[in-house]
N, CA, C, O and CB atoms as a CASP TS submission, in Angstrom:
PFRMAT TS
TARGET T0000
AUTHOR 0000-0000-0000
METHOD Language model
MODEL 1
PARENT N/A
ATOM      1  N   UNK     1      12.086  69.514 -36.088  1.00  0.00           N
ATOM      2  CA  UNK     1      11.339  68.300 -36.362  1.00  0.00           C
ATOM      3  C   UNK     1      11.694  67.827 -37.767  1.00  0.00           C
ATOM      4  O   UNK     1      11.492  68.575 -38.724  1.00  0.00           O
ATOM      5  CB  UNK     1       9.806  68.534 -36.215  1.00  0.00           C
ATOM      6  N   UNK     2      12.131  66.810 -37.899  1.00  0.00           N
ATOM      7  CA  UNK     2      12.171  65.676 -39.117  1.00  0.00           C
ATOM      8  C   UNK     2      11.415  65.131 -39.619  1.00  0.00           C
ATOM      9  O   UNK     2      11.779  63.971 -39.431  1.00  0.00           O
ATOM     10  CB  UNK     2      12.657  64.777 -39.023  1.00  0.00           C
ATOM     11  N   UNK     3       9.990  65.068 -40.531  1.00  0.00           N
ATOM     12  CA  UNK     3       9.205  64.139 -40.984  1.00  0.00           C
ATOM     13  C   UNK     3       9.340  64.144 -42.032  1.00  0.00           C
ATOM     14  O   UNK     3       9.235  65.181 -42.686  1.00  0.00           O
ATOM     15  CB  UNK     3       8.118  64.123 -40.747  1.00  0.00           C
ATOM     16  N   UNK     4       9.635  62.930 -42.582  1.00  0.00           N
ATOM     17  CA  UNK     4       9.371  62.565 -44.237  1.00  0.00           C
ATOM     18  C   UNK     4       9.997  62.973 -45.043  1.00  0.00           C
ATOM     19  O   UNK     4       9.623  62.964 -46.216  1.00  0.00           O
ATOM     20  CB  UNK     4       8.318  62.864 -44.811  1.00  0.00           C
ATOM     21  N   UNK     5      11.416  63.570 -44.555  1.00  0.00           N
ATOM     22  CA  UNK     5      11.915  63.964 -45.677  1.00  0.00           C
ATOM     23  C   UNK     5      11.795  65.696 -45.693  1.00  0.00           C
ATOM     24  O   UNK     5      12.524  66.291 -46.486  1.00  0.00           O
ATOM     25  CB  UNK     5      11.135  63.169 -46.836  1.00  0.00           C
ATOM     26  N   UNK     6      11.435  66.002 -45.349  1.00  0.00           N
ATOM     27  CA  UNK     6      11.127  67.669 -43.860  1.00  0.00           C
ATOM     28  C   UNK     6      11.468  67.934 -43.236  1.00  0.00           C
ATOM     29  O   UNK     6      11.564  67.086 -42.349  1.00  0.00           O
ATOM     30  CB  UNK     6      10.392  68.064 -42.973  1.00  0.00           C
ATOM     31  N   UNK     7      12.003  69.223 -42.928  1.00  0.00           N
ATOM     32  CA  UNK     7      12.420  69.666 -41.933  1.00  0.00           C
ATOM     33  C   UNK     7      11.778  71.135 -41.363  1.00  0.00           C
ATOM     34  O   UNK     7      11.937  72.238 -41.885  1.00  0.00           O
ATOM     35  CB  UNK     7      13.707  69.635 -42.200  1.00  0.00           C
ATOM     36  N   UNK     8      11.041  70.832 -40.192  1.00  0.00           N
ATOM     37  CA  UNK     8      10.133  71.575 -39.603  1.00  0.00           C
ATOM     38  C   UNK     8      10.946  72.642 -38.557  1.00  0.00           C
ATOM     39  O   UNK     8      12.131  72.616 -38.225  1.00  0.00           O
ATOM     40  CB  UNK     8       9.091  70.587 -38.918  1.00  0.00           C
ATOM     41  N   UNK     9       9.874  73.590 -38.160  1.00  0.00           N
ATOM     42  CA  UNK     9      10.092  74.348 -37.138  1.00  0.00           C
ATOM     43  C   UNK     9       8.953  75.065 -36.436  1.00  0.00           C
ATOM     44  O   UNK     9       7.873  75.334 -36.962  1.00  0.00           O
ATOM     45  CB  UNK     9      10.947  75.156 -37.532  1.00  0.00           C
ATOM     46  N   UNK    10       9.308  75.342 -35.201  1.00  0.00           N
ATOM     47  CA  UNK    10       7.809  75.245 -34.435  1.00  0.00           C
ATOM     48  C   UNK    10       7.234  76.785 -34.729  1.00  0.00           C
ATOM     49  O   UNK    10       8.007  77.732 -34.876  1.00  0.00           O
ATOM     50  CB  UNK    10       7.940  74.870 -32.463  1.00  0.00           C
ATOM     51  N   UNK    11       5.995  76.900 -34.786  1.00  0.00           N
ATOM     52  CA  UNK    11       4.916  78.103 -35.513  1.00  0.00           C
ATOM     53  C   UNK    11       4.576  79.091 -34.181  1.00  0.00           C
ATOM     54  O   UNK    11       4.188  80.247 -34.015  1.00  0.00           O
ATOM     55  CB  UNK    11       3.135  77.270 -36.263  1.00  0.00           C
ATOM     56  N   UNK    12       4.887  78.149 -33.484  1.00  0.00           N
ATOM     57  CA  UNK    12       4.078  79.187 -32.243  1.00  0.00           C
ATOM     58  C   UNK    12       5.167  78.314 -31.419  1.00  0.00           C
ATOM     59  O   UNK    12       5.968  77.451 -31.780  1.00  0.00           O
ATOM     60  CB  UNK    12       1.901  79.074 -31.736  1.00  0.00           C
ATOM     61  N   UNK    13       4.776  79.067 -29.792  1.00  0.00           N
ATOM     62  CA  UNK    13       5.558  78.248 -28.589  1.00  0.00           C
ATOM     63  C   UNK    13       4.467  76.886 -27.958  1.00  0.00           C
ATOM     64  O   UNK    13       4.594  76.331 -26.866  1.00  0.00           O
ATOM     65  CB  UNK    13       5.939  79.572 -27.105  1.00  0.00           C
ATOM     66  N   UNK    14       3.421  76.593 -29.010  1.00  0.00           N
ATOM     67  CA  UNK    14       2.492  75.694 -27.925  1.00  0.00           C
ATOM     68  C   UNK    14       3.414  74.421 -29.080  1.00  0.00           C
ATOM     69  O   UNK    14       2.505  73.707 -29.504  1.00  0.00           O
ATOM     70  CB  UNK    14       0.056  75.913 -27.857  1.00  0.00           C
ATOM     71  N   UNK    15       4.036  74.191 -29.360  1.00  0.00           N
ATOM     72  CA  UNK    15       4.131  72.667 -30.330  1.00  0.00           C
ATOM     73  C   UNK    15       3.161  71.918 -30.951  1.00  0.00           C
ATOM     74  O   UNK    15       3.261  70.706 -31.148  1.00  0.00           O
ATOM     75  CB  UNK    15       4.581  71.624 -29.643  1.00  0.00           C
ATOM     76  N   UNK    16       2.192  72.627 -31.276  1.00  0.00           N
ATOM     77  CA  UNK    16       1.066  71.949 -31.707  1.00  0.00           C
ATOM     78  C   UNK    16       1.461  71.911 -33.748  1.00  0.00           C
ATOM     79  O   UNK    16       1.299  70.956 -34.508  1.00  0.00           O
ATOM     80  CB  UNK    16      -0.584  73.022 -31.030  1.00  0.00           C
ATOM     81  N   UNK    17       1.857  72.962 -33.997  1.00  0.00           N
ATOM     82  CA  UNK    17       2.170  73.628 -35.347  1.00  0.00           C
ATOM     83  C   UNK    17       3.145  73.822 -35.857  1.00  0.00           C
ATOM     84  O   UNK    17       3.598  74.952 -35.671  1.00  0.00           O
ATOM     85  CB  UNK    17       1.865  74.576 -35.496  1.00  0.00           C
ATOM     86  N   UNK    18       3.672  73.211 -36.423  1.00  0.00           N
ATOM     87  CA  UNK    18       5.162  72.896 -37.405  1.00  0.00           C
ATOM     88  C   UNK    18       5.146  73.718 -38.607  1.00  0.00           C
ATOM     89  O   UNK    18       4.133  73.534 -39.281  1.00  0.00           O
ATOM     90  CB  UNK    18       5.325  71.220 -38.024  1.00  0.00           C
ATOM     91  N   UNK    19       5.813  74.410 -38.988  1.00  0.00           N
ATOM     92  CA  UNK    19       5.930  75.340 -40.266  1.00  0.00           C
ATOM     93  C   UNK    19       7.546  74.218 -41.107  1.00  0.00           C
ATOM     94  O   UNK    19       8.457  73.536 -40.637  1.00  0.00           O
ATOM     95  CB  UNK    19       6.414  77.621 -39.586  1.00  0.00           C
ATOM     96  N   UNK    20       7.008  74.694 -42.756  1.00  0.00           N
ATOM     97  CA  UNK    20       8.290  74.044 -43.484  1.00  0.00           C
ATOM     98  C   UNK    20       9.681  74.910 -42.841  1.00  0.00           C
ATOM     99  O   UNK    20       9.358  75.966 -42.298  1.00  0.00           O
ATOM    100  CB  UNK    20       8.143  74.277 -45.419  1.00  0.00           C
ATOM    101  N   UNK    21      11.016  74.634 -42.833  1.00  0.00           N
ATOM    102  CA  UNK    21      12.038  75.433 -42.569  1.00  0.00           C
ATOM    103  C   UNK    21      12.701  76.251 -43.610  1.00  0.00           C
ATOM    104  O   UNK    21      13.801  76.779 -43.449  1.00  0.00           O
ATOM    105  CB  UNK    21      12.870  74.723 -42.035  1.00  0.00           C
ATOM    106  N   UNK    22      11.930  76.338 -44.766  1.00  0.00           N
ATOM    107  CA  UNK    22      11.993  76.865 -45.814  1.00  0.00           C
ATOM    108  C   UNK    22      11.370  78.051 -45.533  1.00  0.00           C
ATOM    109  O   UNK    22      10.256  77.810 -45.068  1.00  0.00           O
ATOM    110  CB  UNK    22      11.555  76.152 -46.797  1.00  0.00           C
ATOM    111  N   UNK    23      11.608  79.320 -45.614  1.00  0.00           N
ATOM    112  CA  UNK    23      11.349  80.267 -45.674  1.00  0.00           C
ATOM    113  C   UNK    23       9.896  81.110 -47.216  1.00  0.00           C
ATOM    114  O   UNK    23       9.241  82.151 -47.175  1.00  0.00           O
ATOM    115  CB  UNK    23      12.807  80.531 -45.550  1.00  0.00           C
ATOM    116  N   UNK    24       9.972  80.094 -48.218  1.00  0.00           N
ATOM    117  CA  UNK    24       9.203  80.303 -49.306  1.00  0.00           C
ATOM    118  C   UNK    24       8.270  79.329 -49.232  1.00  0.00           C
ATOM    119  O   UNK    24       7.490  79.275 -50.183  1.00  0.00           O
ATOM    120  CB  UNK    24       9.880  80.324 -50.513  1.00  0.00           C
ATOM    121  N   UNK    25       8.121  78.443 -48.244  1.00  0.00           N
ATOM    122  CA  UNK    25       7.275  77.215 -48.157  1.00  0.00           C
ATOM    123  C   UNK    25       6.137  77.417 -47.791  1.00  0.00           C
ATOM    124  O   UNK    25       6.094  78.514 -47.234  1.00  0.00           O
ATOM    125  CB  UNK    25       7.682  76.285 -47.392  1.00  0.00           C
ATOM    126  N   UNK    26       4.980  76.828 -47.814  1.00  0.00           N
ATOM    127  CA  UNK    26       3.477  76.893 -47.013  1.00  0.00           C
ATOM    128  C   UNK    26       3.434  75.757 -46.084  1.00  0.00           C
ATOM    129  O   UNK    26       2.556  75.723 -45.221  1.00  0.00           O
ATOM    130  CB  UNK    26       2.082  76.749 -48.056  1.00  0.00           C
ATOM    131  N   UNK    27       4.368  74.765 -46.195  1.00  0.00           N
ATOM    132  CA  UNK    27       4.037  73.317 -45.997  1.00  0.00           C
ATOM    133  C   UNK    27       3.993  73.418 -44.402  1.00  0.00           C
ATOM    134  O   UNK    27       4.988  73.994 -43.961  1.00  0.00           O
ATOM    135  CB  UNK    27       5.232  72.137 -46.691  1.00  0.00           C
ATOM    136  N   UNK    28       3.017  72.968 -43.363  1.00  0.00           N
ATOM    137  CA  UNK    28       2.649  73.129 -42.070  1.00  0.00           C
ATOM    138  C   UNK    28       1.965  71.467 -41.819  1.00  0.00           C
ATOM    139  O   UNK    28       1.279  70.790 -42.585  1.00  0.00           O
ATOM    140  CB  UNK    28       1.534  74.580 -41.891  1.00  0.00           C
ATOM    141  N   UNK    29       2.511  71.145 -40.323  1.00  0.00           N
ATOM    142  CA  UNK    29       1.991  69.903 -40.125  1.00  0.00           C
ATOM    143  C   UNK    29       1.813  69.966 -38.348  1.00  0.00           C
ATOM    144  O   UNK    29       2.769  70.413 -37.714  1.00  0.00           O
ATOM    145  CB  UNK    29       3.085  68.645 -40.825  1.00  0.00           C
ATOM    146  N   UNK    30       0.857  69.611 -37.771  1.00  0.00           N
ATOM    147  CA  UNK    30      -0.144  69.866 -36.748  1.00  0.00           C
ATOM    148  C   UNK    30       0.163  67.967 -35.843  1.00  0.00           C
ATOM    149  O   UNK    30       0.184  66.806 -36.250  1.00  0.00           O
ATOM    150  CB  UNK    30      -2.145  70.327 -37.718  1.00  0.00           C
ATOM    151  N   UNK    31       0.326  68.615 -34.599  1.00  0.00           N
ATOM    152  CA  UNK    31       0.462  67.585 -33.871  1.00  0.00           C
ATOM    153  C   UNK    31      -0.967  67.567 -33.034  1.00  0.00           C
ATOM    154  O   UNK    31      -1.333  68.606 -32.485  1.00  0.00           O
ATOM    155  CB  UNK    31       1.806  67.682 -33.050  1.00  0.00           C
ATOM    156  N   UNK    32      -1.688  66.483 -32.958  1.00  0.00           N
ATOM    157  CA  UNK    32      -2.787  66.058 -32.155  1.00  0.00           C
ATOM    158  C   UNK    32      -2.771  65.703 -31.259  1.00  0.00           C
ATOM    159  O   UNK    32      -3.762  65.845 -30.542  1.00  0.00           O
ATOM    160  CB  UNK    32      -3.364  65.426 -32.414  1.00  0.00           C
ATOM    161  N   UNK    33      -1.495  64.964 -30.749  1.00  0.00           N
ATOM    162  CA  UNK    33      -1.256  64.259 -29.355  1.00  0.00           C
ATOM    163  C   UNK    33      -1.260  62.898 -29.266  1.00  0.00           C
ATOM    164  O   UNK    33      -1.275  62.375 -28.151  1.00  0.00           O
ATOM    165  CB  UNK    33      -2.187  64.610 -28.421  1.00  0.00           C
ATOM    166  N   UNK    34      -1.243  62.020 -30.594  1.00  0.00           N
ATOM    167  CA  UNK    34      -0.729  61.381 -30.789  1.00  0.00           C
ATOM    168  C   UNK    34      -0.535  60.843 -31.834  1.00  0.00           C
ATOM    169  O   UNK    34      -0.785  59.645 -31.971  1.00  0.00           O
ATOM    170  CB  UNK    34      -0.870  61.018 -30.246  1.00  0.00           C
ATOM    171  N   UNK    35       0.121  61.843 -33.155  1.00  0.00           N
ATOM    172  CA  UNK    35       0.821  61.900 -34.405  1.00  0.00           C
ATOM    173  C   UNK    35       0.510  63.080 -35.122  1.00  0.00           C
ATOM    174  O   UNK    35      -0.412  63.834 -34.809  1.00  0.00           O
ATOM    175  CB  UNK    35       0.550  60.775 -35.219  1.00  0.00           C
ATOM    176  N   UNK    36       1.185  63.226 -35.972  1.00  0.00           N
ATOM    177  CA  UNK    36       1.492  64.297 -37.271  1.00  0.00           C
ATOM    178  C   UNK    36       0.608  64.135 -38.215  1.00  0.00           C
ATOM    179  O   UNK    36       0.763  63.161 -38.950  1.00  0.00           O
ATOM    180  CB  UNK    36       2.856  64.155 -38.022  1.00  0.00           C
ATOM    181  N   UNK    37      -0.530  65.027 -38.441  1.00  0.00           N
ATOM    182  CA  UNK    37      -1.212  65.473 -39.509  1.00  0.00           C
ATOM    183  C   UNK    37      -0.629  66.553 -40.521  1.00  0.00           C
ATOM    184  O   UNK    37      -0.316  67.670 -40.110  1.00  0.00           O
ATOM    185  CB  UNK    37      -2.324  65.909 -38.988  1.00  0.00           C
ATOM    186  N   UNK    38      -0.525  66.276 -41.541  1.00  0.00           N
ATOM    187  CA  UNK    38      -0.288  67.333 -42.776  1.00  0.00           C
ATOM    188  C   UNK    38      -1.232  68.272 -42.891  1.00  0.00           C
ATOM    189  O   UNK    38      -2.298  67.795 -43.279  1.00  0.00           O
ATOM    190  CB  UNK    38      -0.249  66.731 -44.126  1.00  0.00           C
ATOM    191  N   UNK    39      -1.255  69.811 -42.639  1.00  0.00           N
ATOM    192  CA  UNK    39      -2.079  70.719 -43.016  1.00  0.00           C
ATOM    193  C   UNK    39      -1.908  71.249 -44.086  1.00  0.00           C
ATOM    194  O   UNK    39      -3.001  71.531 -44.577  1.00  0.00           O
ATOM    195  CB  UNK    39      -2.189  71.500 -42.307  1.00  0.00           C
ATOM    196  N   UNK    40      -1.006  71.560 -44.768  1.00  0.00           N
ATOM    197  CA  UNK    40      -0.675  72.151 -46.084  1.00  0.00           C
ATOM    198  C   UNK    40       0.899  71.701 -46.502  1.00  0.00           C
ATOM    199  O   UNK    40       1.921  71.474 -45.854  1.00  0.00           O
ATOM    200  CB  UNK    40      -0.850  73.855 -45.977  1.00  0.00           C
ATOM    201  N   UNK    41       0.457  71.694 -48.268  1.00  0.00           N
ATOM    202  CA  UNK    41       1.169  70.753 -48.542  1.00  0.00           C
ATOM    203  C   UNK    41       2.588  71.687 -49.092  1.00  0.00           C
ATOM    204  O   UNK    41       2.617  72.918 -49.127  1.00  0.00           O
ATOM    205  CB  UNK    41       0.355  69.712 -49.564  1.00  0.00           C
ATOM    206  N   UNK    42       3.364  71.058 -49.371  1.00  0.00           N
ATOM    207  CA  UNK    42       4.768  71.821 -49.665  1.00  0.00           C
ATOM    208  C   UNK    42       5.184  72.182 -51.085  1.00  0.00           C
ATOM    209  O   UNK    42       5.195  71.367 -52.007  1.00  0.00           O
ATOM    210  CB  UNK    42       5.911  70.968 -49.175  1.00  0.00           C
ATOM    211  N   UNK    43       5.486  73.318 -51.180  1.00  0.00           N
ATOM    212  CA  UNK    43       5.903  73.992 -52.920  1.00  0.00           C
ATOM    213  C   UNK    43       7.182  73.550 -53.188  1.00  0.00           C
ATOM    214  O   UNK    43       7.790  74.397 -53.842  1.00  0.00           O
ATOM    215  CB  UNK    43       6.002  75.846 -53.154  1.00  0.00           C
ATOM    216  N   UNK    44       8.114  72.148 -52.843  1.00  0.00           N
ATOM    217  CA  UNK    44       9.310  71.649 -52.752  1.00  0.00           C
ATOM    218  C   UNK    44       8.833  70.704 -52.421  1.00  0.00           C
ATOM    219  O   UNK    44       7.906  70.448 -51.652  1.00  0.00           O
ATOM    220  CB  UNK    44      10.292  72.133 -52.081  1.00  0.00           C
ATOM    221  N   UNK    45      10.072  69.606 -53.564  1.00  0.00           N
ATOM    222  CA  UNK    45      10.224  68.155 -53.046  1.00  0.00           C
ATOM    223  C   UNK    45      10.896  67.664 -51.841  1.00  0.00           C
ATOM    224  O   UNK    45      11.558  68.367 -51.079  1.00  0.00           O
ATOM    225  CB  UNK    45      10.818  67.501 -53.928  1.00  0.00           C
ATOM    226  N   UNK    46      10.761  66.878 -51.767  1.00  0.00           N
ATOM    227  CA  UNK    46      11.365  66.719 -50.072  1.00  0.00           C
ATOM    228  C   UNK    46      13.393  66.357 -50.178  1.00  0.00           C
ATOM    229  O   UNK    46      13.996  65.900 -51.148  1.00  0.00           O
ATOM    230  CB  UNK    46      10.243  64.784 -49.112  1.00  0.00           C
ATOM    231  N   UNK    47      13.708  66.583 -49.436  1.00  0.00           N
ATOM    232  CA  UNK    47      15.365  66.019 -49.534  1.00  0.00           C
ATOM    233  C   UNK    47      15.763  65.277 -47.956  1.00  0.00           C
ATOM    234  O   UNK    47      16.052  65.581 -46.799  1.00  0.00           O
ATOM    235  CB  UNK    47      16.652  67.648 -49.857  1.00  0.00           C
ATOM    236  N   UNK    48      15.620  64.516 -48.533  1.00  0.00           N
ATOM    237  CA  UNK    48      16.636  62.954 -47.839  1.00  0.00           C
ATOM    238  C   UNK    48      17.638  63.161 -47.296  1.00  0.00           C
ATOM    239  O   UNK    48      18.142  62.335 -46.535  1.00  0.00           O
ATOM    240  CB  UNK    48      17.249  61.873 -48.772  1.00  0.00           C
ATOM    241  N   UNK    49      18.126  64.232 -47.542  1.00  0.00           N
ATOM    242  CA  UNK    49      19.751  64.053 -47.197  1.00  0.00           C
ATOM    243  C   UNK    49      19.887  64.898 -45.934  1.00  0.00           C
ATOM    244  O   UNK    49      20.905  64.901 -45.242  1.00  0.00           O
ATOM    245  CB  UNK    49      20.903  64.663 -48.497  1.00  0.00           C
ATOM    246  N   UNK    50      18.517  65.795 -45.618  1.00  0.00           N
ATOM    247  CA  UNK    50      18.278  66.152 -44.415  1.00  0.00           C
ATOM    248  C   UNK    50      17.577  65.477 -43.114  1.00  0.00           C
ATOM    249  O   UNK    50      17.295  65.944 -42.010  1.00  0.00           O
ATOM    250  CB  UNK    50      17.778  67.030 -44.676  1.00  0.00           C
ATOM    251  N   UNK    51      17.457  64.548 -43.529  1.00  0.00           N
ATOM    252  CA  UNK    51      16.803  63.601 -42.389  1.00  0.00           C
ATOM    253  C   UNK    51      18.078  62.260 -41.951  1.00  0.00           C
ATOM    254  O   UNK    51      17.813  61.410 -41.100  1.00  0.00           O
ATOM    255  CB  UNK    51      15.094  62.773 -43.193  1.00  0.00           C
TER
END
């Protein structure tokens, strides 16, 4: 998953829970069913050049 400058990966097998793809990151963002909520925020600026 791509948001904002992010690059996600799924937390569990339900897709509800996105983890940063950063391995040192906290940054997690939660799908509701119809958009992306931010749960915790990220210890890194975002990079562009991955999206």
């Amino acid at each position: 998953l791509l948001l904002s400058g992010y690059r996600y990966r799924r937390a569990n097998k339900s897709q509800i829970i996105w983890r940063c793809c950063r391995n040192d990151c906290a940054g997690r963002v939660r799908f509701d069913g119809t958009g992306y909520i931010k749960v915790t925020d990220h210890l890194h600026a975002p990079n562009p050049e991955e999206t």
